[in-house]
PyMOL Python script that loads the backbone (N, CA, C, O; Angstrom):
from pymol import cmd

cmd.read_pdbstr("""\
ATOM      1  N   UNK A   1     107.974 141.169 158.503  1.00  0.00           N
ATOM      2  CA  UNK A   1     107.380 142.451 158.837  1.00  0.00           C
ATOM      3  C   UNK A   1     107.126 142.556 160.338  1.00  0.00           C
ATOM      4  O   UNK A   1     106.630 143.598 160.767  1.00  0.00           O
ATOM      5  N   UNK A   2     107.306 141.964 160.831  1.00  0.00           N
ATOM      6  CA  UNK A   2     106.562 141.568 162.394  1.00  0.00           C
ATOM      7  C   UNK A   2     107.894 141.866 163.601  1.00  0.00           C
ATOM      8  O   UNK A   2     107.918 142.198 164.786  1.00  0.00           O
ATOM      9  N   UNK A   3     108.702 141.611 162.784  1.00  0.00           N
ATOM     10  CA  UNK A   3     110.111 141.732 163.156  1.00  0.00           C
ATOM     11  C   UNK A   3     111.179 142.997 163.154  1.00  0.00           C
ATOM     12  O   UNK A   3     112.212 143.233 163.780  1.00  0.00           O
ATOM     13  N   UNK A   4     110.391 143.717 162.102  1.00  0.00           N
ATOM     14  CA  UNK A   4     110.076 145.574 161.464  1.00  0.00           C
ATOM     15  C   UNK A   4     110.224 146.040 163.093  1.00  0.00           C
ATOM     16  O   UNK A   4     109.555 145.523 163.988  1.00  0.00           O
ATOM     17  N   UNK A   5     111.179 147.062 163.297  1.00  0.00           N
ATOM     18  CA  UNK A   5     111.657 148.022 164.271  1.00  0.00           C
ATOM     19  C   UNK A   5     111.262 149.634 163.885  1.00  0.00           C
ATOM     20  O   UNK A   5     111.201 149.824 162.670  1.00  0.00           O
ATOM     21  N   UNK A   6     111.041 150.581 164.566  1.00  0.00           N
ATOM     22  CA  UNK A   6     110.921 151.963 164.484  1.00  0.00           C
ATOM     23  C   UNK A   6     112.173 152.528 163.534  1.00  0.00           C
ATOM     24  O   UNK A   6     111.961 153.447 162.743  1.00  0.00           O
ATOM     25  N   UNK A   7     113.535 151.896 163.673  1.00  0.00           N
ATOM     26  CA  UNK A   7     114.518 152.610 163.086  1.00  0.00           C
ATOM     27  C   UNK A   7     114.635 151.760 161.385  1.00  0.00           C
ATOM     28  O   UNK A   7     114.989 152.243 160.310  1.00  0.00           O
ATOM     29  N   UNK A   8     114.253 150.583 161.669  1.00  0.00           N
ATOM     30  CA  UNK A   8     114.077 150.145 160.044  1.00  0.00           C
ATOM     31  C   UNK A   8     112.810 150.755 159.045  1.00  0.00           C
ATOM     32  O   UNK A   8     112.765 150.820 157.816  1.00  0.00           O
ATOM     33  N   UNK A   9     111.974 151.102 159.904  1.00  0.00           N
ATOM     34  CA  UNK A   9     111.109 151.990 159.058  1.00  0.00           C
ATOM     35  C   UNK A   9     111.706 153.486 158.651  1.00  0.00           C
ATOM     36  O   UNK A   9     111.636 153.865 157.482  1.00  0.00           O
ATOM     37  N   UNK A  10     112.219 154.205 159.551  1.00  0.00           N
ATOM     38  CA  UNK A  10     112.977 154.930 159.918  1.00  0.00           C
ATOM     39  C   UNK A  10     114.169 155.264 158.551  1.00  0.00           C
ATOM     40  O   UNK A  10     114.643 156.162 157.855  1.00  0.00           O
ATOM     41  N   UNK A  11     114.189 154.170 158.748  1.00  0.00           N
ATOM     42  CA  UNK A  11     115.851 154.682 157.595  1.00  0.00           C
ATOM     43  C   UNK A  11     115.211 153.893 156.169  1.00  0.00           C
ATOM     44  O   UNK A  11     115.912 153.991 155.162  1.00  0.00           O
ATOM     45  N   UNK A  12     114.231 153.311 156.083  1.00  0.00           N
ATOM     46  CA  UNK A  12     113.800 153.159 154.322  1.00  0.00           C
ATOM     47  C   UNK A  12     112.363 154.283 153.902  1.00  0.00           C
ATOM     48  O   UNK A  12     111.658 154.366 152.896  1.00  0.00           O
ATOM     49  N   UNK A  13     112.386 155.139 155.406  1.00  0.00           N
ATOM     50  CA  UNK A  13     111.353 155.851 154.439  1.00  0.00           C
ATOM     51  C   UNK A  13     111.507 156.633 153.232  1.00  0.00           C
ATOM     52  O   UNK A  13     110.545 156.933 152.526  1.00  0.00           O
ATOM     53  N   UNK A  14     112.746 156.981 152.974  1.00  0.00           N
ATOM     54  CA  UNK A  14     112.915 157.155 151.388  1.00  0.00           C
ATOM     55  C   UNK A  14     112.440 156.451 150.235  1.00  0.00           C
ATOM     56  O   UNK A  14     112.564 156.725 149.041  1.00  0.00           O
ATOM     57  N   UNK A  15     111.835 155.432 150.845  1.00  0.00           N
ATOM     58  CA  UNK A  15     111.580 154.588 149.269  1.00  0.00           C
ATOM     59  C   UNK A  15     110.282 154.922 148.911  1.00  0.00           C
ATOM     60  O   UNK A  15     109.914 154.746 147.749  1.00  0.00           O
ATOM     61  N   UNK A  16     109.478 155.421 149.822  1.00  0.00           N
ATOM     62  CA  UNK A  16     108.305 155.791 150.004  1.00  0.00           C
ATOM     63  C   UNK A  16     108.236 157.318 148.943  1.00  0.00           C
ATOM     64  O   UNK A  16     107.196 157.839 148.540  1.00  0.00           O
ATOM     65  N   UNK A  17     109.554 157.762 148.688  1.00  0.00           N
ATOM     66  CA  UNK A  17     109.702 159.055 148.038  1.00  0.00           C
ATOM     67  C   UNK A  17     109.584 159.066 146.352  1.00  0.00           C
ATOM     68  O   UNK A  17     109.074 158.091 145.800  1.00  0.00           O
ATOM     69  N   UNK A  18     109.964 159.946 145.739  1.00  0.00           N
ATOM     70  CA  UNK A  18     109.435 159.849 144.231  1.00  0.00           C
ATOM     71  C   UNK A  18     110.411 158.931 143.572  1.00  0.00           C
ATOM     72  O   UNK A  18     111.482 159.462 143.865  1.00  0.00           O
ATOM     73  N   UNK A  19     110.649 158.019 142.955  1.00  0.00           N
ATOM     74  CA  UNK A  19     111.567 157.048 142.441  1.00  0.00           C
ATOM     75  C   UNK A  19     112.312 158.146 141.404  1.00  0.00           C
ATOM     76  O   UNK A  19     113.543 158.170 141.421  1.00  0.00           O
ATOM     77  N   UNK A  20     111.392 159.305 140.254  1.00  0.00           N
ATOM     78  CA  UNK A  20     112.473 159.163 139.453  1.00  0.00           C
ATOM     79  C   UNK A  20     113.461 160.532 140.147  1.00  0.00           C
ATOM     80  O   UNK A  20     114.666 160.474 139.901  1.00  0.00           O
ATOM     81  N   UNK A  21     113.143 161.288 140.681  1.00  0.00           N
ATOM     82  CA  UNK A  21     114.005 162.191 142.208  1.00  0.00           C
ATOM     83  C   UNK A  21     114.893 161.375 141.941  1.00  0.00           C
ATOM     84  O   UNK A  21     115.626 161.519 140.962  1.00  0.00           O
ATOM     85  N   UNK A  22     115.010 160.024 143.057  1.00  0.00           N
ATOM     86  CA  UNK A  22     116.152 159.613 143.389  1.00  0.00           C
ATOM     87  C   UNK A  22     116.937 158.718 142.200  1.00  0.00           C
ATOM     88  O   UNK A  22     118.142 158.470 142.160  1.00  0.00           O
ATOM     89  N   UNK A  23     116.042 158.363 141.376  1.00  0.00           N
ATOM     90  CA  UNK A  23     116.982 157.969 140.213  1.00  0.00           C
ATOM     91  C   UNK A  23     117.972 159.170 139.830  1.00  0.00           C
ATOM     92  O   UNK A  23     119.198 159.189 139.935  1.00  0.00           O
ATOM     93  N   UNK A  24     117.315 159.928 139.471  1.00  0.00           N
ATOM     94  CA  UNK A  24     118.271 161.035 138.962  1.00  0.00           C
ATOM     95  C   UNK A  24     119.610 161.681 139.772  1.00  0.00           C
ATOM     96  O   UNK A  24     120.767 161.966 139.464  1.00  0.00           O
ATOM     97  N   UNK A  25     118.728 161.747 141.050  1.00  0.00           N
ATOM     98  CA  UNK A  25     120.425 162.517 142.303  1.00  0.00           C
ATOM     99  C   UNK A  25     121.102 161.229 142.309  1.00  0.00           C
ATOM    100  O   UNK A  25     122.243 161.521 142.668  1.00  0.00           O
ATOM    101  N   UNK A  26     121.040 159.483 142.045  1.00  0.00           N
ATOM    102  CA  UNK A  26     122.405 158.809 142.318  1.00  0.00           C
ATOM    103  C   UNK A  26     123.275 158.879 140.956  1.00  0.00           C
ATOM    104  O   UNK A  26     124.502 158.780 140.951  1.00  0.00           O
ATOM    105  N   UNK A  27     122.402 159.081 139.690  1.00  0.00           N
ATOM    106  CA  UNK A  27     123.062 159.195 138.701  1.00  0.00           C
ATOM    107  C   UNK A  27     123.733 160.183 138.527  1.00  0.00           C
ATOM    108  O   UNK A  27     124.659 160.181 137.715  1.00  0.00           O
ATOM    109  N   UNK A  28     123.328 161.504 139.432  1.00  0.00           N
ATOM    110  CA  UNK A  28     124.050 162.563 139.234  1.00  0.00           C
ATOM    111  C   UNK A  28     125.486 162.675 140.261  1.00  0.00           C
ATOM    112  O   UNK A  28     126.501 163.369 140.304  1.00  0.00           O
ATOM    113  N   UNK A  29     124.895 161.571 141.014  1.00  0.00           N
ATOM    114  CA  UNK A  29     126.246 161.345 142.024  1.00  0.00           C
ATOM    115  C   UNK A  29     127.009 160.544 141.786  1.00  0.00           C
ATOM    116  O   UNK A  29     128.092 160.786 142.317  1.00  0.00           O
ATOM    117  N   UNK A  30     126.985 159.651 141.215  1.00  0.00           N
ATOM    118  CA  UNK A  30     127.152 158.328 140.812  1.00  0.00           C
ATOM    119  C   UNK A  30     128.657 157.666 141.107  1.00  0.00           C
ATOM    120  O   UNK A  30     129.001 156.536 141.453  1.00  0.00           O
ATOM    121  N   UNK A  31     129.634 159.286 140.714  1.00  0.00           N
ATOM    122  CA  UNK A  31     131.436 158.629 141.248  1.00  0.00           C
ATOM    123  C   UNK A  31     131.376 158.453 142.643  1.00  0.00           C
ATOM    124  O   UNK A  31     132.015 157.572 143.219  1.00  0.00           O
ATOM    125  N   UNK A  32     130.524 159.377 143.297  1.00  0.00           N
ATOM    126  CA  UNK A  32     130.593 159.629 145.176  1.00  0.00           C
ATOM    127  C   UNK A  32     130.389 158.310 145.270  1.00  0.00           C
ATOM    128  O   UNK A  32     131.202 157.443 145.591  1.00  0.00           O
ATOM    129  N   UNK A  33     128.704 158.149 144.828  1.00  0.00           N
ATOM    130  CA  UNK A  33     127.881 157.324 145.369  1.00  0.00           C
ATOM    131  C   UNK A  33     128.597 155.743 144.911  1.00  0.00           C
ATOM    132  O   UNK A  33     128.006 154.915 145.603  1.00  0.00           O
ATOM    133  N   UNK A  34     129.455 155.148 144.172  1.00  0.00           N
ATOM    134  CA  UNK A  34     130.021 154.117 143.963  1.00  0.00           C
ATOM    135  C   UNK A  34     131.162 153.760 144.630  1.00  0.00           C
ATOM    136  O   UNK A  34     131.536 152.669 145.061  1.00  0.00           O
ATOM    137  N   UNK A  35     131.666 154.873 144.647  1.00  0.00           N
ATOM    138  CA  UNK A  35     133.155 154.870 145.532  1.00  0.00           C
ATOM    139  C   UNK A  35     132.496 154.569 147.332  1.00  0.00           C
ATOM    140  O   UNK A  35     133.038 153.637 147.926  1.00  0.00           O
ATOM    141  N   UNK A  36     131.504 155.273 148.007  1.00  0.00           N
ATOM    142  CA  UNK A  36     131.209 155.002 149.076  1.00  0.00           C
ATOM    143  C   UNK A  36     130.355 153.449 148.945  1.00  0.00           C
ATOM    144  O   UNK A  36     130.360 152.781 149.980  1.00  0.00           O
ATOM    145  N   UNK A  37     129.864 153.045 148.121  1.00  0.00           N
ATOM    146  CA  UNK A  37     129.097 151.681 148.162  1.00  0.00           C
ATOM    147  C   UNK A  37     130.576 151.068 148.067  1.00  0.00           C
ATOM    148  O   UNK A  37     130.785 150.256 148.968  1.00  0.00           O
ATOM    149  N   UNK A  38     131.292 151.199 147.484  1.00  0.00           N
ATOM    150  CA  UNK A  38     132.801 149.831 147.182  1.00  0.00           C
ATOM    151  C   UNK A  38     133.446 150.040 148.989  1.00  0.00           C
ATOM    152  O   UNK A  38     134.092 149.214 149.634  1.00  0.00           O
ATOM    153  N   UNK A  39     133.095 151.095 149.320  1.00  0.00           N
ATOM    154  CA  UNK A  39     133.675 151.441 150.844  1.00  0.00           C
ATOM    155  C   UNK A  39     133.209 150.405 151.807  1.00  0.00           C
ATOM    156  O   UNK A  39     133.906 149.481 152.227  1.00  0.00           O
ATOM    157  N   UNK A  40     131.654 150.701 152.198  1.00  0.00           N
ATOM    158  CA  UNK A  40     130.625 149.958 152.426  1.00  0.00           C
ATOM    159  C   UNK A  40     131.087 148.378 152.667  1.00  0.00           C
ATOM    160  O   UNK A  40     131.422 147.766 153.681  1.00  0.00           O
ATOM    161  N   UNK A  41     130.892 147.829 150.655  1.00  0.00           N
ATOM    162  CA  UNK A  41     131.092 146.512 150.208  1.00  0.00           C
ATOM    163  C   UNK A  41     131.975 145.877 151.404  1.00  0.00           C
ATOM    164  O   UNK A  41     131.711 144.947 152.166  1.00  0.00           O
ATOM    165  N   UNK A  42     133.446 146.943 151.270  1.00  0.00           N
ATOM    166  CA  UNK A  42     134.642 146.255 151.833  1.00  0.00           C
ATOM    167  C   UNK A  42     134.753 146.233 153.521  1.00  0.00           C
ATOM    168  O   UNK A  42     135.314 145.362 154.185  1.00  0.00           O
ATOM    169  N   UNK A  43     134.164 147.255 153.951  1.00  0.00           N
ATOM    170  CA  UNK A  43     133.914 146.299 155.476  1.00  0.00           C
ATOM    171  C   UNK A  43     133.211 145.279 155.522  1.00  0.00           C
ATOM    172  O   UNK A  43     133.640 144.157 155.790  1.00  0.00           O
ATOM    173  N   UNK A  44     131.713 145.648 155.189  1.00  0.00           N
ATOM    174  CA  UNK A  44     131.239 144.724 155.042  1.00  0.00           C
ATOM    175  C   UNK A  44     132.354 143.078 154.919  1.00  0.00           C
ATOM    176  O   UNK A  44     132.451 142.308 155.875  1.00  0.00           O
ATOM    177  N   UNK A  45     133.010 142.865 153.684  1.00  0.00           N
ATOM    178  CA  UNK A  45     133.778 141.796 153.304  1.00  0.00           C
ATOM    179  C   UNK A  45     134.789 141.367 154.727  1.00  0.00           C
ATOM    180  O   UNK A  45     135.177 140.285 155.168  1.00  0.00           O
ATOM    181  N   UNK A  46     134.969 142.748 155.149  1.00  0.00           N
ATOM    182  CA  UNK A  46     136.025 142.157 157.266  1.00  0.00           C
ATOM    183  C   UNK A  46     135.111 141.347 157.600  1.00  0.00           C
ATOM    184  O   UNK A  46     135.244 140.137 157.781  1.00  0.00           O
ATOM    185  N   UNK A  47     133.780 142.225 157.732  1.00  0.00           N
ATOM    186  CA  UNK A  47     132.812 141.389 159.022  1.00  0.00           C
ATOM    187  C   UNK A  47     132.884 139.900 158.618  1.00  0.00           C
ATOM    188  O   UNK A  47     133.088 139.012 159.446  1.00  0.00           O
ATOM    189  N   UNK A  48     132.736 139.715 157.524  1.00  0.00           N
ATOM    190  CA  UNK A  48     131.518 138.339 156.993  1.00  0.00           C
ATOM    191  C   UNK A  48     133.139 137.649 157.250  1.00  0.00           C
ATOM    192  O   UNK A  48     133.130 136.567 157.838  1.00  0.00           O
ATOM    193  N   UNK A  49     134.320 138.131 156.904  1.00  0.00           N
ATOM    194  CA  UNK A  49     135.613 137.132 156.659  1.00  0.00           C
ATOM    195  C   UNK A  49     135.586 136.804 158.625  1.00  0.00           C
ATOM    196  O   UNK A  49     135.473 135.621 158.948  1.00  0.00           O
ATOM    197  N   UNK A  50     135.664 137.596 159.482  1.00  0.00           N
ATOM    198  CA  UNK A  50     136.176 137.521 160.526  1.00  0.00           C
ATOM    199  C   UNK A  50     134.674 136.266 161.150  1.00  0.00           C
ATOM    200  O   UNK A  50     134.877 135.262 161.832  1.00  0.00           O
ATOM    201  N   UNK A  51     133.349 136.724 160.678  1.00  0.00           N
ATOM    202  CA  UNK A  51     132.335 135.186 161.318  1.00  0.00           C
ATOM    203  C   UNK A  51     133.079 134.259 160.600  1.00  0.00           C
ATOM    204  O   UNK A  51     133.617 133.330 161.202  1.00  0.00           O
ATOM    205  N   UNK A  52     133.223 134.427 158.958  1.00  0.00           N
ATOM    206  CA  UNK A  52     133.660 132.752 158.841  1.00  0.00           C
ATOM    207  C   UNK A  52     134.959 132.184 159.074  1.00  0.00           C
ATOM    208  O   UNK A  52     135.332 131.051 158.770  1.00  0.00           O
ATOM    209  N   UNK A  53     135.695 133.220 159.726  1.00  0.00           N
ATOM    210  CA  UNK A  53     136.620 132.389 160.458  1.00  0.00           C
ATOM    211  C   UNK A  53     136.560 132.303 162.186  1.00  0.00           C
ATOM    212  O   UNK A  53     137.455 131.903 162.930  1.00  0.00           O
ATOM    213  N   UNK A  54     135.627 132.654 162.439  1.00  0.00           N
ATOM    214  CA  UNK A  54     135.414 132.895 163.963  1.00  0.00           C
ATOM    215  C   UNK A  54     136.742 133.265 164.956  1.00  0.00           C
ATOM    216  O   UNK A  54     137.587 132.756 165.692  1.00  0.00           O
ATOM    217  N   UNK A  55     136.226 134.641 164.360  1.00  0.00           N
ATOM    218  CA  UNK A  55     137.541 135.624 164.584  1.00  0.00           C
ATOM    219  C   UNK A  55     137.250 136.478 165.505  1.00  0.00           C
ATOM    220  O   UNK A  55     137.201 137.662 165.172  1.00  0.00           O
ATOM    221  N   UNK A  56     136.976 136.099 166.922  1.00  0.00           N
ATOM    222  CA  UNK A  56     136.373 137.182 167.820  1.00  0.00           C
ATOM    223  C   UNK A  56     137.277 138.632 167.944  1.00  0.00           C
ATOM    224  O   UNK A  56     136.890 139.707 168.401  1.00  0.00           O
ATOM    225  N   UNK A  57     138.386 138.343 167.475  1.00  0.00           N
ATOM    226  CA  UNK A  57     139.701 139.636 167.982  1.00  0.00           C
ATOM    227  C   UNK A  57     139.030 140.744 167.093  1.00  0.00           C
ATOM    228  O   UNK A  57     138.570 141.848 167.384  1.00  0.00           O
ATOM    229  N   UNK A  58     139.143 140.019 165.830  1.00  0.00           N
ATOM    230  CA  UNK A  58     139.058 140.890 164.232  1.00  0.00           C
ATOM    231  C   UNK A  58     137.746 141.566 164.482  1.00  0.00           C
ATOM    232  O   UNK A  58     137.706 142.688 163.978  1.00  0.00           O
ATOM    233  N   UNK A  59     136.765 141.236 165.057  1.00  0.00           N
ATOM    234  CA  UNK A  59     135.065 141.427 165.100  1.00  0.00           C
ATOM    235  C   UNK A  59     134.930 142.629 166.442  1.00  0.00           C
ATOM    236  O   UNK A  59     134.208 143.623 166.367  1.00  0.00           O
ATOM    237  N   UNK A  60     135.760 142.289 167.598  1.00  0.00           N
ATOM    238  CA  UNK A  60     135.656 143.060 168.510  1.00  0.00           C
ATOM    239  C   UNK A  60     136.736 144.258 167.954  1.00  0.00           C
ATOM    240  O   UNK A  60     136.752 145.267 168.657  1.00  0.00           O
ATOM    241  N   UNK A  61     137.709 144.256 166.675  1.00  0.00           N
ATOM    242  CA  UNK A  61     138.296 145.371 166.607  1.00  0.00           C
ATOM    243  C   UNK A  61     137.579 146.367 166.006  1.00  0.00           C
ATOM    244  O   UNK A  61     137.809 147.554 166.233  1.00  0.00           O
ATOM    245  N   UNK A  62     136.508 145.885 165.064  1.00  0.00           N
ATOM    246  CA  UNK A  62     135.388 146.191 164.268  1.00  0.00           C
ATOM    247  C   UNK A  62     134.601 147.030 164.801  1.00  0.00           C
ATOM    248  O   UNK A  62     134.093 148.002 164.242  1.00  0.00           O
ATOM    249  N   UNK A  63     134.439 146.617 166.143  1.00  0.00           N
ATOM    250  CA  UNK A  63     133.123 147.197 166.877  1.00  0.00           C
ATOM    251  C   UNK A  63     134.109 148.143 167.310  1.00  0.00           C
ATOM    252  O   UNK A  63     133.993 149.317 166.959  1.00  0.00           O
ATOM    253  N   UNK A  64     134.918 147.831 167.919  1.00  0.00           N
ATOM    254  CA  UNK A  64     135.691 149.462 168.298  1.00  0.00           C
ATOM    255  C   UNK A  64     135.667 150.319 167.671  1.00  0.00           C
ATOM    256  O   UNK A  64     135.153 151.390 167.993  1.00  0.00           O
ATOM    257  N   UNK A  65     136.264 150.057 166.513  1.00  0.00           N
ATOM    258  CA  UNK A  65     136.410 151.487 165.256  1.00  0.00           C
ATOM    259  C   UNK A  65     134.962 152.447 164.824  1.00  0.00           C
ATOM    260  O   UNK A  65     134.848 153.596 164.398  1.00  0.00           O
ATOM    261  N   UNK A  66     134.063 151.485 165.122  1.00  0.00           N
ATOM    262  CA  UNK A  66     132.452 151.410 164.840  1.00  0.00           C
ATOM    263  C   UNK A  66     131.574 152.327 165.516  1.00  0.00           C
ATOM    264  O   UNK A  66     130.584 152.984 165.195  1.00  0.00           O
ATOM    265  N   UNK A  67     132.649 152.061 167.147  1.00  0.00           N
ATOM    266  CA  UNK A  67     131.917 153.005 168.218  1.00  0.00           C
ATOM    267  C   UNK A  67     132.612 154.124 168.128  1.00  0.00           C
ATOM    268  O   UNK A  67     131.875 155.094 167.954  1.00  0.00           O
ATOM    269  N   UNK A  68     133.980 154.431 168.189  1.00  0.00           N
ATOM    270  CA  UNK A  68     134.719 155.443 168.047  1.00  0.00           C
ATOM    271  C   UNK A  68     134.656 156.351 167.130  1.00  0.00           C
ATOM    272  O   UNK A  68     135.079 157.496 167.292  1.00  0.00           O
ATOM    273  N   UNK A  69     133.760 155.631 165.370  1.00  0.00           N
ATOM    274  CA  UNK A  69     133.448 156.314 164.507  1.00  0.00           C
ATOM    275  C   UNK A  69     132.038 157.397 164.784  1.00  0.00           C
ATOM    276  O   UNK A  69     131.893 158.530 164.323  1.00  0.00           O
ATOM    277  N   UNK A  70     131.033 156.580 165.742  1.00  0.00           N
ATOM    278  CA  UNK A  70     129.368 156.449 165.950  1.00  0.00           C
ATOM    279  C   UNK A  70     129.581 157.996 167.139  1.00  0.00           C
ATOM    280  O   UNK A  70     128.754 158.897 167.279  1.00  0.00           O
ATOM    281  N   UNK A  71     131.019 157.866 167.886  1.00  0.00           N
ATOM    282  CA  UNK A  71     131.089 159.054 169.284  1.00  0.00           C
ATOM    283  C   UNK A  71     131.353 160.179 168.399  1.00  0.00           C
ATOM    284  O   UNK A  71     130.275 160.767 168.314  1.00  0.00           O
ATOM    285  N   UNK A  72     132.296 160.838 167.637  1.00  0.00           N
ATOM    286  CA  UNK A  72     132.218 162.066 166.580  1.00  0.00           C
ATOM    287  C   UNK A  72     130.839 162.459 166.538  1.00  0.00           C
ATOM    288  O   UNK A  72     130.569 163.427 167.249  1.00  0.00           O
ATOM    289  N   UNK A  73     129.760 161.875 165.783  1.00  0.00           N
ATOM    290  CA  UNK A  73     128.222 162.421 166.073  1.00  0.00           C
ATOM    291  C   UNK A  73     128.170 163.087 166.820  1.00  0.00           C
ATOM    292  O   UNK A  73     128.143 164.296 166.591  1.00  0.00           O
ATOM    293  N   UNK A  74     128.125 162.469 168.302  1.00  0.00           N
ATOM    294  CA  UNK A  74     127.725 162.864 169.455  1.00  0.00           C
ATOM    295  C   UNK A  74     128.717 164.558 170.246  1.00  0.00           C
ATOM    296  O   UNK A  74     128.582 165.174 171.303  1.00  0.00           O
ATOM    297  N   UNK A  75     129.457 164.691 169.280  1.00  0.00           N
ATOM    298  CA  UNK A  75     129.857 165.701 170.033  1.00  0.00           C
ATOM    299  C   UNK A  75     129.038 167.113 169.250  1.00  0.00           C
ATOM    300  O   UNK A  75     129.194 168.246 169.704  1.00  0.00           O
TER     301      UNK A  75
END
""", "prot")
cmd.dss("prot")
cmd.show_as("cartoon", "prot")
cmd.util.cbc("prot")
cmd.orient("prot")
């Protein structure tokens, strides 16, 4: 907790919200909402493959796509 940042509070204050609300909107979403978690899963699965092979290329291509995805926002 000590270690707790402004933006980690930030992005779980939903949990703080009514549980059965959000039970109900993922169940009602549930193809979106699975298909984007398997999305998720599978970068996720680059990152973790490219540390355990200490893959600086694969990791810095990561962060590229990451930032290039993060600049769209900003316009």
């Amino acid at each position: 907790e000590k270690f707790t940042g402004d933006s980690y509070r930030e992005l779980t204050r939903i949990a703080k919200i009514n549980e059965d609300l959000w039970s109900e909107l993922f169940l009602e979403n549930k193809e979106y909402l699975l298909k984007s978690i398997q999305t998720f899963e599978d970068q996720l699965d680059l990152i973790k493959a490219a540390i355990k092979n200490d893959d600086s290329v694969a990791l810095k291509q990561l962060f590229i796509k990451s930032t290039k995805r993060r600049e769209k926002f900003d316009r």
